[in-house]
C-alpha positions in Angstrom: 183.5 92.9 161.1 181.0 91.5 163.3 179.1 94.4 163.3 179.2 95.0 159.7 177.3 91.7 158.9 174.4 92.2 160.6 174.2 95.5 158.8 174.3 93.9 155.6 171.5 91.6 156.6 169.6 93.6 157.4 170.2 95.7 154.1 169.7 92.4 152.4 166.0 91.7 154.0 165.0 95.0 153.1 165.7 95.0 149.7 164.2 91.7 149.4 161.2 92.8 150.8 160.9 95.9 148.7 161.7 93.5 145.4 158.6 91.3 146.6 156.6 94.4 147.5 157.0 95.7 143.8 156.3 92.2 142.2 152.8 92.4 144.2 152.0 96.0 142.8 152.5 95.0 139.0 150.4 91.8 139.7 147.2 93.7 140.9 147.8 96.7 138.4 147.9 94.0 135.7 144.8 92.6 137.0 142.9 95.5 137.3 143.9 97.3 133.8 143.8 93.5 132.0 140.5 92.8 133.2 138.0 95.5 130.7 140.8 94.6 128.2 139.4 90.6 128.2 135.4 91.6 128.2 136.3 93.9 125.3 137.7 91.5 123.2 134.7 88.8 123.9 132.7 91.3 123.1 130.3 90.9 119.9 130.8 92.8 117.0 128.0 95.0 115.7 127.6 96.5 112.5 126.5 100.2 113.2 125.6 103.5 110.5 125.8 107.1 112.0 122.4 109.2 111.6 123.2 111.9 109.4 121.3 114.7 107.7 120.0 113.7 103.9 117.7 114.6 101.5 115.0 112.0 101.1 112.3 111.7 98.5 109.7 109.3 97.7 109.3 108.3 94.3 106.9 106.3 92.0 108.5 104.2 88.8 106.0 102.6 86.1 106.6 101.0 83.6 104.2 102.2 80.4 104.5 102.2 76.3 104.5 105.2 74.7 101.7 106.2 72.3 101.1 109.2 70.0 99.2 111.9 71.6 97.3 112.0 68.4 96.9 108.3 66.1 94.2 108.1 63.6 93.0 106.2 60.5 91.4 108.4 57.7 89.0 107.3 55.7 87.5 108.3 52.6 84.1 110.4 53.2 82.8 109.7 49.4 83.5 106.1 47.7 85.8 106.2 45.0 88.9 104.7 43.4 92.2 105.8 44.7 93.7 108.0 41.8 96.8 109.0 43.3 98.5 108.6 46.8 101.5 110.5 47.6 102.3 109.2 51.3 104.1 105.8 52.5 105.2 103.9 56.1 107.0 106.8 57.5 106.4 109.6 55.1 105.7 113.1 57.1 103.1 115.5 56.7 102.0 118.7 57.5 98.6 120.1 58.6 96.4 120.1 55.9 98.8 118.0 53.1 97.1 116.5 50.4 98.1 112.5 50.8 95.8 111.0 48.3 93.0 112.2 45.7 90.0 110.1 44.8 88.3 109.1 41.4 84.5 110.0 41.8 82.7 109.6 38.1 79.2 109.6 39.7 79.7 112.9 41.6 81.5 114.6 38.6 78.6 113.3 36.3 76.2 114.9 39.1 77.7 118.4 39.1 77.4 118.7 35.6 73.8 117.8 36.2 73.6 120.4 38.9 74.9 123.1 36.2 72.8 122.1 34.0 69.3 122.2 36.3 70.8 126.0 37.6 71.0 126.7 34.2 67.3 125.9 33.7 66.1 127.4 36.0 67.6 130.7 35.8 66.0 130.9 32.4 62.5 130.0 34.4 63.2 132.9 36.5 64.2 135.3 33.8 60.7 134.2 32.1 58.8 134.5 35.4 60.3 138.2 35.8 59.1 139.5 32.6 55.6 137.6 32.5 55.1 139.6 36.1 56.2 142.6 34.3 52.9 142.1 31.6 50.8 141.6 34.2 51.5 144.0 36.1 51.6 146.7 33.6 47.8 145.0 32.2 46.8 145.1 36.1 47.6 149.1 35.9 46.0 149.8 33.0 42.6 147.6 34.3 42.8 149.3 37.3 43.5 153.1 36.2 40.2 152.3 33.8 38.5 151.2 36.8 39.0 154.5 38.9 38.2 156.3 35.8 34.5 155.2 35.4 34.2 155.0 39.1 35.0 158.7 39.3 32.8 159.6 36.7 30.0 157.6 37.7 30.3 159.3 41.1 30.7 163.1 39.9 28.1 162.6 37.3 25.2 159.9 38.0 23.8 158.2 35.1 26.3 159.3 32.3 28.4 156.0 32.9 26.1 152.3 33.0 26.8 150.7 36.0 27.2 147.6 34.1 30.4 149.3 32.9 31.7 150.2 36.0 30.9 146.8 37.4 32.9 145.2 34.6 36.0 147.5 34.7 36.4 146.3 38.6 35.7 142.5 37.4 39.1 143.0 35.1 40.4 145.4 37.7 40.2 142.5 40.1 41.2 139.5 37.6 44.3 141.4 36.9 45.1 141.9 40.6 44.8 138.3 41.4 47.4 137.2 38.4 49.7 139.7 39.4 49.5 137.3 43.0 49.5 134.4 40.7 53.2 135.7 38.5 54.2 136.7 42.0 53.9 133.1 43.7 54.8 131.6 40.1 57.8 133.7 40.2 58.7 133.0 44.1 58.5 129.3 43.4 60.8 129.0 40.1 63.7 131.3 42.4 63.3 128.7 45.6 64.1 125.6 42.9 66.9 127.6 41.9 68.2 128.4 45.2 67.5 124.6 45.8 69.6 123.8 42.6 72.0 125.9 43.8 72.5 124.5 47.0 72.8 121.1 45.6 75.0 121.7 43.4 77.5 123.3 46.8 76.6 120.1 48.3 77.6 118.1 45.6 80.6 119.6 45.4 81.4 119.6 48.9 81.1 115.6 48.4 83.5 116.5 45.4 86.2 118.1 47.5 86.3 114.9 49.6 87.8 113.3 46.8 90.6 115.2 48.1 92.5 113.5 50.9 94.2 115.8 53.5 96.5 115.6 57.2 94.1 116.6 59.5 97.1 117.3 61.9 100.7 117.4 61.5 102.5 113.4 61.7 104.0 110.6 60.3 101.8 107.5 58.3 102.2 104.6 60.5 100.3 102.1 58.2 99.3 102.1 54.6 96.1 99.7 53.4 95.5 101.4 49.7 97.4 101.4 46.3 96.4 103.2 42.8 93.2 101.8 41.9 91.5 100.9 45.3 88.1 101.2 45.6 87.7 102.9 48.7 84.2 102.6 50.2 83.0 105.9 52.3 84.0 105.5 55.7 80.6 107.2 57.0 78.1 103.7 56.1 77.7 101.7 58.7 76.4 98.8 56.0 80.1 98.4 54.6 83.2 97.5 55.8 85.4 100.3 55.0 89.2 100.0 54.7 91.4 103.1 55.5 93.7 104.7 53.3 96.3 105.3 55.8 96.9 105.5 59.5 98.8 109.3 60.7 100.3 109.5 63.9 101.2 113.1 66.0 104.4 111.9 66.5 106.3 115.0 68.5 104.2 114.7 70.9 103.7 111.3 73.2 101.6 110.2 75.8 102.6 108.3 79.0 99.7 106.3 80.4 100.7 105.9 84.6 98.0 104.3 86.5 98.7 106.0 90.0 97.9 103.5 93.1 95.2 104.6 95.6 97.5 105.8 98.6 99.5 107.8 96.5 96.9 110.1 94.4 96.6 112.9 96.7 100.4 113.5 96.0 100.1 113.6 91.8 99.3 117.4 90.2 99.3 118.5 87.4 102.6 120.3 86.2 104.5 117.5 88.5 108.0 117.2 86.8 108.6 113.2 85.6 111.8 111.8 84.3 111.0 109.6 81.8 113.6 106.9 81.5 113.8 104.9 77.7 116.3 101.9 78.4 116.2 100.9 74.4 117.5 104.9 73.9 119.6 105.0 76.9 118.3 108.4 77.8 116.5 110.2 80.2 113.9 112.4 79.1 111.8 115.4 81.7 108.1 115.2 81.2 105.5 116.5 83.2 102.2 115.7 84.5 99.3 116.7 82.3 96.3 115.1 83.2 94.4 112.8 85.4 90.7 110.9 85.7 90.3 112.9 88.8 88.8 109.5 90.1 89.9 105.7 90.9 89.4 102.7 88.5 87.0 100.0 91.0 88.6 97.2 89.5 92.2 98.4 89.6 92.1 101.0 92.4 94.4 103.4 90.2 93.7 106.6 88.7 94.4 107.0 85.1 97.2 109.5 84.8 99.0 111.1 82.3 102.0 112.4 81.2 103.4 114.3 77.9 106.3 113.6 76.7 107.6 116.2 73.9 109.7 114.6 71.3 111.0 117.5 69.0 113.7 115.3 67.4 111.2 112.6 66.8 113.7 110.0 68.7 110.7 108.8 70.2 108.9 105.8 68.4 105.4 105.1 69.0 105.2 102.1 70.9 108.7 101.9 72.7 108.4 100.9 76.3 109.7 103.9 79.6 109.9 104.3 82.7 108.6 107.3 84.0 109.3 108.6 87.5 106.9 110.8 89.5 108.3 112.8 92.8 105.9 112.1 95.7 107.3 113.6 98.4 110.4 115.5 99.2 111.9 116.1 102.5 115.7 118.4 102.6 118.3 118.1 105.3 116.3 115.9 107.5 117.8 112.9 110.3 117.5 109.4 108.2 117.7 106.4 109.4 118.8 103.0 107.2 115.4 101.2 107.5 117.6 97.9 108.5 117.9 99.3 111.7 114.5 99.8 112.4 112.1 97.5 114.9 108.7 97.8 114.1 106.5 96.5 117.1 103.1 96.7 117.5 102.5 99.9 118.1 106.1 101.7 118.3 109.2 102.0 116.2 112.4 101.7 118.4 116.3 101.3 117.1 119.0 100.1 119.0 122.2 102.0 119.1 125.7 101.8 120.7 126.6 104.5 123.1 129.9 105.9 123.9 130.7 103.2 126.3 129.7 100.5 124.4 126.8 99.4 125.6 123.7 99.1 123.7 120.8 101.1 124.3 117.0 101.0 122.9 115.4 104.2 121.9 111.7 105.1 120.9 111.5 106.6 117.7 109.6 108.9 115.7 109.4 108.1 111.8 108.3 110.3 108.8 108.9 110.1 105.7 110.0 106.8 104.0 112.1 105.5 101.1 112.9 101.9 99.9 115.7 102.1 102.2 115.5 104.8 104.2 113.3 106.8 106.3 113.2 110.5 108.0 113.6 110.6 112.1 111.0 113.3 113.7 112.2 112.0 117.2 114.2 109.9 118.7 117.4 110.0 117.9 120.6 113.1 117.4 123.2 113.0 114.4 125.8 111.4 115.0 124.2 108.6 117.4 125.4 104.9 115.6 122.5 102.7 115.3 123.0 99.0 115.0 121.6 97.6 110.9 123.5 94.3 111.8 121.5 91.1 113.4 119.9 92.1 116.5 118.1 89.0 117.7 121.3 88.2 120.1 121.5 91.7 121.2 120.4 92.8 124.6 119.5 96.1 125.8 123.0 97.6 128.4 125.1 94.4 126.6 128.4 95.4 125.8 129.2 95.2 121.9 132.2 96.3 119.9 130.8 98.8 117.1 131.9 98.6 113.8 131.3 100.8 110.7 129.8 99.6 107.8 128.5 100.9 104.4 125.2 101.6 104.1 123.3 100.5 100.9 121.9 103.8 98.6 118.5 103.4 97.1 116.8 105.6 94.5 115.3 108.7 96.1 118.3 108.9 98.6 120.7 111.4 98.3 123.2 112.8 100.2 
């Protein structure tokens, strides 16, 4: 018994000590593993977005009216009153349509004038003919009398008087010279007739204005005459003419885009432009057709345009779009959300959260930019998380808990 006591003692102090030597293990295991756990969870939050591979293009919106490619107002070439009008607000026509016909009296009063002058003088010329005809046929018989006494007074001297020869030239030349005289007489009388003549075309030309045409294929827009109007000719400058009707090419629009300075050495012609109408809810594609080739001083823009077709004539002149012109395009390139970038003075950095935690500030390399976005040459590697929330706290090797957010899309951005 005596000796079994001190055994147990001693079994006792052992296990006691082994009990306390345990309780000290947890403790400094709990220390060690709960200390990270603490600076962890005082750590700030930061709001971070992956770089990932995106498409990016740059694009240019303006706002513009639409306008006919083609809007004119016809006027009357000759005055006269309106006899009949066949077009209204919104009537169509076709390329060479008659819309209206004039009353002329004056010019129809003229061309019967004209007939009557032709007339005349066609009978001059038919007189003219036939009085050339006498006198030449007197001039041949002068002048075959003429050779006759000439010969004989040359193959037998002194049977003929001289004084007869000399007066068979005398007639021989009188004869030739009104021959010249019928001639020129007769030359005259047809130039008044071919001047006749040509008046009268020219009066009838004027005539044929009476009749109103489409010079082009449209729609009247605007209306100013009625039956009866006395439409002056729209070609004197001393009177204030009034148009008949106002014709618009209406399948056909333009889109007037004045392009800024810095962006003009992307715009060509053929570029593809969606051409947004928010009072039609649609979207139509357009394309570039032409530009000034130079920049406005005032404005700094260059005058661009683009056509818009409008085969279904949806289109109204004067409706208001917004046409979009691709600048730049860059495919499957590293982007960054522009929120996370810091633009010093001469170098764009980012800060980002590496695998530990800590934050880390890189130089970067930008290229191509959107309203939100922009293309990373250098820098950074997909996947890396950069930091878009509030930096100014934010220390480079701080410790920071990351946290996802969603990033804001812009137009031009795409996935």
């Amino acid at each position: 018994m005596k000796k079994t006591l001190p055994a147990l003692l001693t079994i006792v102090v052992i296990c006691a000590a082994a009990i306390l030597s345990g309780c000290g293990t947890n403790k400094t295991v709990q220390a060690n593993t709960g200390s990270p756990n603490l600076d962890s969870a005082s750590a700030p939050v930061a709001g971070v977005i992956p770089i990932e591979r995106k498409n990016l293009s740059q694009n240019l919106t303006v706002s513009a009216e639409l306008v006919p490619f083609q809007q004119i107002d016809i006027y009357a070439k000759e005055a006269g009153y309106v006899k009949s009008i066949s077009v209204d607000y919104g009537t169509r026509v076709r390329k060479g349509q008659i819309m209206a016909v004039l009353e002329i009296p004056e010019l129809q009063a003229q061309l019967k004038q004209d007939e009557a002058v032709i007339n005349n003088q066609t009978d001059q010329v038919t007189h003219a003919e036939h009085e050339l005809s006498r006198i030449q046929a007197t001039h041949r018989v002068q002048h075959l009398q003429y050779e006759r006494l000439a010969g004989v007074a040359k193959s037998q001297p002194g049977l003929v008087a001289q004084q007869e020869v000399d007066d068979a030239q005398g007639k021989d030349l009188a004869a030739e010279a009104q021959v010249e005289a019928a001639n020129a007489n007769l030359q005259a009388i047809r130039n008044e007739l071919l001047g006749a003549q040509a008046k009268k075309e020219h009066d009838k030309v004027l005539l044929d204005y009476s009749i109103i045409t489409a010079p082009f294929a449209g729609v009247v827009t605007e209306r100013y005459a009625n039956l009866g109007t006395l439409m002056q000719a729209g070609t004197n400058s001393s009177t204030q003419a009034l148009p008949l009707v106002r014709l618009s090419q209406d399948d056909l629009f333009r889109l007037v885009i004045p392009v800024a300075e810095g962006y003009v050495r992307y715009v060509h012609i053929g570029d593809p432009v969606s051409v947004s109408v928010p009072s039609l809810g649609r979207t139509i594609p357009g394309k570039v057709a032409r530009f000034s080739t130079d920049v406005n001083e005032s404005t700094r823009t260059m005058h661009t345009e683009v056509d818009v077709p409008n085969p279904n004539h949806v289109l109204i002149p004067g409706m208001y779009a917004d046409a979009t012109i691709l600048l730049q395009r860059a495919n499957r390139v590293l982007t960054i959300p522009l929120q996370a970038v810091n633009h010093d003075a001469d170098q764009d950095t980012a800060d980002l959260v590496d695998s530990t935690g800590h934050v880390q500030i890189r130089k970067i390399k930008l290229g191509l930019e959107t309203p939100g976005e922009a293309e990373v040459i250098s820098g950074l590697e997909p996947g890396d998380l950069v930091i878009v929330s509030d930096r100014s706290g934010i220390k480079a090797g701080e410790l920071v808990k990351p946290q996802r957010v969603q990033q804001v899309q812009y137009p031009g951005e795409k996935e």
